[in-house]
C-alpha positions as CSV (number, residue, x, y, z in Angstrom):
1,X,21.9,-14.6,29.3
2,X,22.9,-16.9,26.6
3,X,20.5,-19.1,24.5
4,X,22.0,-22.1,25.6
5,X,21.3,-20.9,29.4
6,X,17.5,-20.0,28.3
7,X,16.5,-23.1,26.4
8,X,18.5,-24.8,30.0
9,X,15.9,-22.8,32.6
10,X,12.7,-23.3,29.5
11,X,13.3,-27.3,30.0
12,X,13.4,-27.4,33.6
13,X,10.6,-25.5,33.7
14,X,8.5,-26.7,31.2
15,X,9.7,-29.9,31.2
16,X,10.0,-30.0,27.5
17,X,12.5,-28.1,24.7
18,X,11.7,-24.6,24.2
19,X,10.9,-24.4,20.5
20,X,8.2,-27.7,21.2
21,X,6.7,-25.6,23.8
22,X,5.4,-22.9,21.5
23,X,6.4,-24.2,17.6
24,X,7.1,-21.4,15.0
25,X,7.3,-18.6,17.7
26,X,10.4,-19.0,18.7
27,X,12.8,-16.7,17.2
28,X,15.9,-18.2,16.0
29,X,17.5,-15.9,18.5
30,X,16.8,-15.0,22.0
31,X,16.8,-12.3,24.2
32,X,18.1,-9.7,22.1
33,X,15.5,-6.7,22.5
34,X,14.2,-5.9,26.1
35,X,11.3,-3.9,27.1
36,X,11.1,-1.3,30.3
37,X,7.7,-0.6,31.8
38,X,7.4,2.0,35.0
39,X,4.1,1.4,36.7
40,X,3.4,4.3,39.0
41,X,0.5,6.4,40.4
42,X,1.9,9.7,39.5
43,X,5.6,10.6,38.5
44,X,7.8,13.6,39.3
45,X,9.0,16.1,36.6
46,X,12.7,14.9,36.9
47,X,11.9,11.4,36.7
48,X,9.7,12.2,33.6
49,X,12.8,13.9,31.7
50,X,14.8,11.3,32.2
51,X,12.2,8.7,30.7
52,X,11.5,10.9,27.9
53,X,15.0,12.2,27.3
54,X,16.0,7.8,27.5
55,X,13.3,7.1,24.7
56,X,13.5,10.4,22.8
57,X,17.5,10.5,22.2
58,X,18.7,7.0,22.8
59,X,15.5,5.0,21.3
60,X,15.6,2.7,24.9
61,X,12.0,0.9,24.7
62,X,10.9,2.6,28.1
63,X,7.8,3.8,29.1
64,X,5.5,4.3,32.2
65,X,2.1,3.6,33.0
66,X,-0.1,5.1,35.1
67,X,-2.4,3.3,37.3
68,X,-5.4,5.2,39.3
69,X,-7.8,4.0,41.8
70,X,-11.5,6.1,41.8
71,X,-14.6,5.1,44.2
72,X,-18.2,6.3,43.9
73,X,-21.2,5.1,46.1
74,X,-21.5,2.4,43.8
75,X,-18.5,1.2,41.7
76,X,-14.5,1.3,42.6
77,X,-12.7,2.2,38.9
78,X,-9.3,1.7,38.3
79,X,-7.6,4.5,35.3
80,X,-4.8,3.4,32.9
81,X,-3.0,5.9,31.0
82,X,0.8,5.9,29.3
83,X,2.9,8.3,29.4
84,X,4.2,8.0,25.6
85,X,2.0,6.0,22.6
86,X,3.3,2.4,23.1
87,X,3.7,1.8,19.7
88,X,5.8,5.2,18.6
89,X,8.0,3.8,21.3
90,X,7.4,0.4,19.8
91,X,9.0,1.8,16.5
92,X,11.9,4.2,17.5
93,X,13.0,1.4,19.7
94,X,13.4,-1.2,16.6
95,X,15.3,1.3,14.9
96,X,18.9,0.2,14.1
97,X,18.0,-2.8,15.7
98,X,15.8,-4.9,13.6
99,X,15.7,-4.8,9.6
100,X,13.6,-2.7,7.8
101,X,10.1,-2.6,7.6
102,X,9.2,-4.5,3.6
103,X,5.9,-2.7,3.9
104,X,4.0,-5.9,4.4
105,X,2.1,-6.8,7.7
106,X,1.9,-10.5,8.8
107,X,-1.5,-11.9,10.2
108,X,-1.7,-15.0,11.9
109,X,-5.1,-16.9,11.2
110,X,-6.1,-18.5,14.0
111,X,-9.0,-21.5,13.1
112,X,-11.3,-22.4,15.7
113,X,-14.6,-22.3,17.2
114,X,-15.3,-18.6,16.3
115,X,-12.9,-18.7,12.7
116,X,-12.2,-20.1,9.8
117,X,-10.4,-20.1,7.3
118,X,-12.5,-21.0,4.6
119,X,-15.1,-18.8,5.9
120,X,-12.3,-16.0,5.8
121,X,-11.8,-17.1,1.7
122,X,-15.2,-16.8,1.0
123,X,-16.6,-13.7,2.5
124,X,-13.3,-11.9,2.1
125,X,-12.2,-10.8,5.8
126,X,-10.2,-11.7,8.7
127,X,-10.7,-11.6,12.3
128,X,-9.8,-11.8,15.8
129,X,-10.8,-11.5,19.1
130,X,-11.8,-13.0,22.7
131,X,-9.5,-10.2,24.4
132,X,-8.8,-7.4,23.7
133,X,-5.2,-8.0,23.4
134,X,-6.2,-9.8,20.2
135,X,-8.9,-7.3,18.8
136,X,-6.6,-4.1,19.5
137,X,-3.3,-5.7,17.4
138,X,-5.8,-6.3,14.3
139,X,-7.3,-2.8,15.0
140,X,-3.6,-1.8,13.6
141,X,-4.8,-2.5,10.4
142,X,-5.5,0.7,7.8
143,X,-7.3,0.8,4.9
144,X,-4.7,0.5,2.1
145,X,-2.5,-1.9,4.0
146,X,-0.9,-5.2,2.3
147,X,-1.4,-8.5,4.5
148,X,-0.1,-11.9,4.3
149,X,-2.1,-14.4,6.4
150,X,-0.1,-17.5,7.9
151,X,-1.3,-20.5,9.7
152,X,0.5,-21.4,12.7
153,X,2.5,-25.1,12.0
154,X,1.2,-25.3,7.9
155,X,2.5,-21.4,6.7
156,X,1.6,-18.8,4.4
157,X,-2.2,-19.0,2.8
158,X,-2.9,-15.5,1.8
159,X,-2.1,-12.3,0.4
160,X,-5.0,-9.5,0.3
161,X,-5.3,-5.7,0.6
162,X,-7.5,-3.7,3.8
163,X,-10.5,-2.3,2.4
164,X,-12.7,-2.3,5.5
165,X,-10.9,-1.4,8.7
166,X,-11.8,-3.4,11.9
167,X,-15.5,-3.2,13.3
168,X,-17.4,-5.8,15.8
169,X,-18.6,-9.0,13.8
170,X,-22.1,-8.2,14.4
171,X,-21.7,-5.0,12.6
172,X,-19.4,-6.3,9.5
173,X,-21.6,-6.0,5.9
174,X,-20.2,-8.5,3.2
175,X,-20.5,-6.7,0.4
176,X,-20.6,-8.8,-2.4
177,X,-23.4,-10.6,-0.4
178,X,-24.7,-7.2,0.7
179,X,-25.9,-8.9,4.4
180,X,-24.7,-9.2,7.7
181,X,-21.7,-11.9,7.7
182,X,-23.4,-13.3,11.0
183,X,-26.5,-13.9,8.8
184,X,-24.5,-16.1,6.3
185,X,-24.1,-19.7,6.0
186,X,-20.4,-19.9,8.2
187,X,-18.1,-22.8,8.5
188,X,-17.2,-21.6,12.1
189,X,-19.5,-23.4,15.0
190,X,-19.6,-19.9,17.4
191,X,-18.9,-16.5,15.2
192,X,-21.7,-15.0,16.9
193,X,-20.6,-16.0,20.6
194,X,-20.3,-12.1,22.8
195,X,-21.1,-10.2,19.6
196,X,-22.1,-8.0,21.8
197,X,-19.2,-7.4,24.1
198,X,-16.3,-5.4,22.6
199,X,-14.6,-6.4,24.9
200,X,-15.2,-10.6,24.3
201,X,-16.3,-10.1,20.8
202,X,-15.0,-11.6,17.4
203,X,-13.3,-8.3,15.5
204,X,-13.3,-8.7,11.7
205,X,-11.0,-6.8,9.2
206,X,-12.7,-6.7,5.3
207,X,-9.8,-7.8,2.7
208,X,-9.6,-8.0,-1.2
209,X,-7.7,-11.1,-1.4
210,X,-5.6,-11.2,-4.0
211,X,-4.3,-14.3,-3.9
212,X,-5.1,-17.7,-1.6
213,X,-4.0,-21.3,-1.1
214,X,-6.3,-23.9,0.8
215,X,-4.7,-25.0,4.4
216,X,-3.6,-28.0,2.8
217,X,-1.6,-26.0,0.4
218,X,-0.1,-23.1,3.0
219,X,3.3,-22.6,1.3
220,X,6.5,-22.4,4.1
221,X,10.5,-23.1,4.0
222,X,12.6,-24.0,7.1
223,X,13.6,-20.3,8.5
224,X,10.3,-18.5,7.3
225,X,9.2,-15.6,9.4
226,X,6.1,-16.8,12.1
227,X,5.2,-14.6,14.9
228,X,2.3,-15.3,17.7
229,X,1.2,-11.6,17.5
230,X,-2.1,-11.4,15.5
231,X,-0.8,-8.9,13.5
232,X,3.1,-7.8,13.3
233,X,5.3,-6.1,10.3
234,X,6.9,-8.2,8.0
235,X,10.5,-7.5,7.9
236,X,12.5,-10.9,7.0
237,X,13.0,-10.1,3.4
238,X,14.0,-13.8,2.5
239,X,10.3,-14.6,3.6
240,X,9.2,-11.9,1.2
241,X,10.9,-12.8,-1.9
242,X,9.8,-16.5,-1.0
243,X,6.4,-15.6,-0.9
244,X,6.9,-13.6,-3.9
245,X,7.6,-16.4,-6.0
246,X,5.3,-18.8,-4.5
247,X,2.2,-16.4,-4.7
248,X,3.7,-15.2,-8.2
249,X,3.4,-11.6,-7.1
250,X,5.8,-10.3,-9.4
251,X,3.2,-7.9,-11.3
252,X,1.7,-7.2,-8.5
253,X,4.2,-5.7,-5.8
């Protein structure tokens, strides 16, 4: 399907264009990778080989997942399991397909009730959460790893190093404060909101910034990389030497 033919179906449906419907996560083009997703109860052995031989010698992004239904006296449980990790698929799917990985992970900030930015800047972290959807793509984080954190519609505001990997807000020390961050004077109205749920909870992710720009000062160029993911590689490398300029990097990747 063509992107003219996409953008045609997005207004009908929408009943607006495409890239006003969700801003800077539109990709410039559409519809090129695809993703295949088996949802069974159990599989048979042939249909298994063929999966795996698919994904293993001809890197097609397919999978399967298993769903199973349990009932005790009490409860009724439902079991989830993949056949193959999602994201080694994930990977040996982009091969040949995408550019290379720059070694550089993007992180969207996203400022609300239970984050902010400033409160990020000060105390030296990031987070995420609400879902696990959000709390497991910033659990990809490792100790060691490079981040550049964007705001959706202003750009770029930060460029830090992991040094804490992700843990439940209520648990998350600020070391240079050596206390709790929930027990610190926060510019977000409802950080502490199902700190008890990992499920619901705000995730945090401790981070040496090494360098940082107010919101008011995000640095961005028509065509820079944005994602929605909260957490994704960084592969445009015209982003990358932008941003190495901009956050005058140069001595220090």
């Amino acid at each position: 399907m063509t992107d003219e033919r996409i953008y045609a179906i997005a207004s009908e449906y929408l009943k607006k264009n495409l890239k006003n419907y969700f801003g800077d996560s539109v990709p410039e083009k559409l519809n090129t990778t695809r993703r295949m997703i088996i949802i069974a109860s159990i599989l048979d052995d042939s249909s298994e080989r063929i999966v795996r031989y698919l994904e293993e010698e001809y890197k097609v992004n397919i999978n399967v997942i298993f769903f199973n239904y349990f009932k005790t006296e009490t409860e009724e449980l439902l079991g989830r399991a993949w056949l193959m990790d999602p994201d080694e698929v994930q990977e040996h799917s982009e091969i040949g397909i995408k550019p290379p990985w720059t070694g550089f992970w993007f992180f969207n900030v996203g400022e609300g009730e239970h984050r902010n930015w400033d409160d990020n800047i000060r105390y030296e972290y990031i987070g995420a959460g609400q879902g696990v959807k959000y709390s497991n793509d910033l659990k990809r984080l490792k100790t060691g790893d490079r981040i550049f954190a964007y705001m959706r519609g202003l750009g770029y505001v930060g460029f830090g190093e992991v040094v804490k990997e992700a843990e439940m807000i209520k648990n998350f020390i600020v070391e240079s404060e050596q206390k709790p961050l929930l027990d610190l004077p926060l510019e977000a109205l409802k950080p502490s909101e199902y700190k008890d749920d990992p499920a619901m909870s705000e995730w945090v992710v401790g981070v040496k910034w090494i360098k940082t720009f107010p919101r008011e000062k995000a640095k961005t160029f028509s065509g820079a990389f944005a994602n929605p993911h909260v957490v994704c590689k960084l592969r445009h490398q015209e982003t990358l030497e932008f941003l190495k300029k901009e956050f005058e990097l140069k001595d220090v990747i």
